[in-house]
VOKESE-167542 format. One record per residue: residue in three letters; x, y, z of N, C-alpha, C in turn. Coordinates in steps of 0.2 Angstrom, whole numbers, plus 5000, padded with zeros to 4 digits. Layout:
BEGIN
ALAXYZXYZXYZ/...
***
This chain:
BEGIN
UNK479946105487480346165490480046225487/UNK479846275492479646335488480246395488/UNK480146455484480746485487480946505491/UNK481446505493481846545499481846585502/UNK481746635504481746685507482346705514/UNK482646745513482946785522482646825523/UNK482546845529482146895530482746935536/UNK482846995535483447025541483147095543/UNK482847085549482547115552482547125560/UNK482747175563482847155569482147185574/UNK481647205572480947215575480647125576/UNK480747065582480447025581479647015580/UNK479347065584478347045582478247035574/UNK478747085570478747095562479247035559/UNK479747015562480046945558479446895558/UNK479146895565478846835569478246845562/UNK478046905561477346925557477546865549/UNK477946915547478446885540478546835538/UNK478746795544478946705542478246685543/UNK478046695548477446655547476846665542/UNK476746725538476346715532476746695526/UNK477446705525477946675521477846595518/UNK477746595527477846505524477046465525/UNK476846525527475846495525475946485518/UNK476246555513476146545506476846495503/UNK477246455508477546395504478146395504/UNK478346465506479246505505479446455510/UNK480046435509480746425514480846475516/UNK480846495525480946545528481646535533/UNK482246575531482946605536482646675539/UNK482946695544482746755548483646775551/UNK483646835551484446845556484146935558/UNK484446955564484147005566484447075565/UNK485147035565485847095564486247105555/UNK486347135553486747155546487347125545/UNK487747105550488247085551488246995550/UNK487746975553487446885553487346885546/UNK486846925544486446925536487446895533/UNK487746945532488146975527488446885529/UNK488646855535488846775534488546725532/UNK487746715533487146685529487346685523/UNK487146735519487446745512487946705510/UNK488546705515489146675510488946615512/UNK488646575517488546515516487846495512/UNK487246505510486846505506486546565505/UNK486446575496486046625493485346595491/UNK484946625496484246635495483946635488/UNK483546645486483046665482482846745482/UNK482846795489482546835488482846875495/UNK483146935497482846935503482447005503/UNK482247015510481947055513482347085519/UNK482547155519482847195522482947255524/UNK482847255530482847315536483347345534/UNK483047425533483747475532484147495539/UNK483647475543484147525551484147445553/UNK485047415555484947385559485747355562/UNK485947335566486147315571486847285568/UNK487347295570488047255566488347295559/UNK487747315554487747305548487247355544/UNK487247415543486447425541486347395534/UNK485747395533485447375528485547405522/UNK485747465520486147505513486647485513/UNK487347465519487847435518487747385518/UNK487547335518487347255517487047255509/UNK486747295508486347295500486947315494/UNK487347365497488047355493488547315493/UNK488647265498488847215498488847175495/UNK488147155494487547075491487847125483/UNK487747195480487847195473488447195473/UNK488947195475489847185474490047115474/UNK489747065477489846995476489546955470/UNK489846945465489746915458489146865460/UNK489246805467488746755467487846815471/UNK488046845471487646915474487146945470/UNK487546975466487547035462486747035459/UNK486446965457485746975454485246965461/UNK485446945467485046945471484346975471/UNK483846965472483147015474483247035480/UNK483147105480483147115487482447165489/UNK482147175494481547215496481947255500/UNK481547315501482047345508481447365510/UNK481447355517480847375523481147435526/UNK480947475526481047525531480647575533/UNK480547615539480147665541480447745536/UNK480747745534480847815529480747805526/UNK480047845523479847855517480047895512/UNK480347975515480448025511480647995504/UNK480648055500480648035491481748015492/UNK481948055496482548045495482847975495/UNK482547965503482647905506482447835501/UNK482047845499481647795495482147785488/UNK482247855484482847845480483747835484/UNK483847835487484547815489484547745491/UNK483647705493483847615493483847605487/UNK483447615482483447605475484247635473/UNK484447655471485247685470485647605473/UNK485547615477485947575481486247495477/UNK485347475477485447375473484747385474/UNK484247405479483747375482483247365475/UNK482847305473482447315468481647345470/UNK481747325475480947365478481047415483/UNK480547425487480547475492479847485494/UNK479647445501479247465504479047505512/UNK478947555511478747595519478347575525/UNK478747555532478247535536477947595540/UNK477447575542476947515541476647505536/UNK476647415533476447405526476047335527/UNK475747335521475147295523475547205518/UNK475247155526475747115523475347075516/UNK474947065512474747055507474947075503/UNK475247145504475447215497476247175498/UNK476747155502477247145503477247055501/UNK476847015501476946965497476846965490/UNK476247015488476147025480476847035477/UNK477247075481477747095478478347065477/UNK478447035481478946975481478946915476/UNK477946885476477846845468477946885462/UNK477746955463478047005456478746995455/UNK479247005462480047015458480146945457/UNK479846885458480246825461479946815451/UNK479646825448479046815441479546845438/UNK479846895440480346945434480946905435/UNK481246875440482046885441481946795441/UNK481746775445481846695445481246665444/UNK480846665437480246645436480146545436/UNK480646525436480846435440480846425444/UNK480846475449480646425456479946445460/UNK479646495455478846505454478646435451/UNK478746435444478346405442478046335443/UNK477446315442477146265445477546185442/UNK477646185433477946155429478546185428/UNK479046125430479846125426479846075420/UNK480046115415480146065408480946065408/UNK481246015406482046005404481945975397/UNK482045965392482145905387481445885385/UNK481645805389480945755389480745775395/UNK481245785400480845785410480345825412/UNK480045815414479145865417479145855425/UNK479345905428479245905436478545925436/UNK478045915438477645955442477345965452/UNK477646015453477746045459477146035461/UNK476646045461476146025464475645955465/UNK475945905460475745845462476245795463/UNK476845835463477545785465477445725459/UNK477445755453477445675447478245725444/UNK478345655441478745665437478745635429/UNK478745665423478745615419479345615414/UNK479445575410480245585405479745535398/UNK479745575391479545535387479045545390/UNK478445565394477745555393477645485398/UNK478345455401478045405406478345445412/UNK477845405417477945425425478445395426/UNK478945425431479545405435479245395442/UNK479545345445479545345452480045365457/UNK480045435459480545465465480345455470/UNK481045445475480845445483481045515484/UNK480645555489480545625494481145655490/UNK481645635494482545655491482645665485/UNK482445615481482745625474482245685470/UNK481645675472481145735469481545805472/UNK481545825477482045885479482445885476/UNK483045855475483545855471483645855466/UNK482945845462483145875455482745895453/UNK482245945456481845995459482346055458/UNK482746055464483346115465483846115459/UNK483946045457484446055450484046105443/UNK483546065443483146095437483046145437/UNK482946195444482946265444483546325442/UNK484046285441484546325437485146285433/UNK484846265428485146225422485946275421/UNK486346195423486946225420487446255428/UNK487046255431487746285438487646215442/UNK488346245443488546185446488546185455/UNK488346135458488146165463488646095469/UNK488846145474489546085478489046045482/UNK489545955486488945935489488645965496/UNK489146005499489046045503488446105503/UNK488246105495487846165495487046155494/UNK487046075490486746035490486345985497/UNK486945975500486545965507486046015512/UNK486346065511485946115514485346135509/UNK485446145504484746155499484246105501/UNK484446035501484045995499483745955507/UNK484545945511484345925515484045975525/UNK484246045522484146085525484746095532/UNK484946165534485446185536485746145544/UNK485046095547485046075554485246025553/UNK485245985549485445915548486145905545/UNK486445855550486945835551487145765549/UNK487245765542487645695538488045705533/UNK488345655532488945675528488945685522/UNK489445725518489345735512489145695507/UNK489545625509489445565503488545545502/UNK488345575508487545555506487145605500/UNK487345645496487445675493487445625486/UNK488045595485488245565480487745505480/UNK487645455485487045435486486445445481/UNK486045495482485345505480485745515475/UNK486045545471486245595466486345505462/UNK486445455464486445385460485945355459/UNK485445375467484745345466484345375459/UNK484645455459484145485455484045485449/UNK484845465447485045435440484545385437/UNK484845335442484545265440483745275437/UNK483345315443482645325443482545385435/UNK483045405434482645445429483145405420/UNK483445375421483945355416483345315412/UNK483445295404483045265400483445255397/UNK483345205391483845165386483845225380/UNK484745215376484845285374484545345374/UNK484545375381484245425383484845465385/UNK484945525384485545565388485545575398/UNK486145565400486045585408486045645408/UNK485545685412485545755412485745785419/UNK486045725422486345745429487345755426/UNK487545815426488345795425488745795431/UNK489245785433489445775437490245815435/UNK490345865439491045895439491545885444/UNK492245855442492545805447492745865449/UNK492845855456492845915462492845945464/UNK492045985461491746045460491046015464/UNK490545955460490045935464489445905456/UNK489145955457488445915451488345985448/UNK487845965442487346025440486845965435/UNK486346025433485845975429485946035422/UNK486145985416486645985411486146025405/UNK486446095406486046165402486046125396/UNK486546085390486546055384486145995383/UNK485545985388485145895388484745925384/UNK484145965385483745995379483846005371/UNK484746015370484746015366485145935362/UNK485345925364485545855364485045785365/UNK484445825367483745775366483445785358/UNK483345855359483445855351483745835346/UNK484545825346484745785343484645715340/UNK484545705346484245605347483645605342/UNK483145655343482445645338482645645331/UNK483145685329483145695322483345645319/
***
């Protein structure tokens, strides 16, 4: 899974442009056209990053950008703002606003992807990274291994996403509703309990003899992958 991306622009030949070199370089791409869809995407999944049109439809872009910094699950979001106003003022009132970048169209889409791996390297430099370390656990994202202690694990597709997406924010806890859509993606339709499924496969597949489980499990909340395993592996070595 690469990171996420929304892109909320309502020029289609320019979204059309955006998701498709987005997800050449790997991103998970959402797109919505209007301010006002954005603003309910959001409450149902928080991206990675987005990318947003200052003039648009439902909802403008500077009131959507104050929005996304008033909501606590929001509040650090990246955001890029695309807009055709360049003036100095203009440029200073998105920045004011939350925006952490600001690019004037027309802009060249290389310069708009650099900049995206720039803010994603400051703000959420985990779901860049090639290696996820936990403890003992070793993901690496580009040759889909995993190891624990130095040995290989055997994941199926599903388990590797899923603790892929946990590893990526040690410690929050995430519902199974939120985890379906992350993992299994927004179109598919099956029931929550397949959630707790994998979340057993993925145990089993990564559990070792007195080893700690780094998977917790918060009753009626959902799962997280357990910020205290690091420290409590080290425990076990002394």
């Amino acid at each position: 899974m690469g990171p996420r991306v929304l892109i909320v622009e309502d020029e289609e030949p320019l979204m059309l442009l955006l998701r498709y070199n987005l997800e050449a370089e790997g991103y998970e791409v959402d797109s919505v056209s209007r301010g006002d869809e954005a603003e309910i995407r959001l409450r149902e999944q928080v991206p990675d990053i987005v990318l947003l049109d200052w003039m648009l439809p439902g909802l403008s872009g500077i009131e959507l950008c104050r929005r996304i910094r008033a909501r606590s699950e929001t509040e650090r979001l990246p955001v890029i703002m695309l807009t055709a106003r360049g003036e100095e003022g203009d440029r200073i009132r998105g920045l004011s606003t939350g925006a952490d970048d600001y690019i004037v169209k027309p802009f060249s889409v290389p310069e708009l992807l650099a900049r995206v791996r720039a803010l994603l390297r400051r703000t959420k430099p985990a779901h860049i990274a090639t290696l996820l370390r936990a403890g003992d656990i070793e993901l690496d994202r580009e040759t889909h291994r995993v190891r624990r202690a130095g040995q290989e694990l055997h994941l199926g597709p599903t388990e590797f996403r899923l603790l892929e997406f946990l590893m990526q924010s040690p410690g929050r806890v995430f519902s199974r509703e939120h985890l379906l859509n992350a993992v299994w993606g927004h179109d598919v339709y099956i029931d929550e309990r397949t959630v707790d499924v994998h979340v057993g496969r993925l145990r089993k597949a990564i559990s070792m003899p007195r080893k700690p489980d780094p998977i917790r499990t918060v009753r009626g909340a959902g799962y997280s992958f357990d910020e205290t395993f690091a420290r409590e592996e080290q425990a076990l070595e002394v």
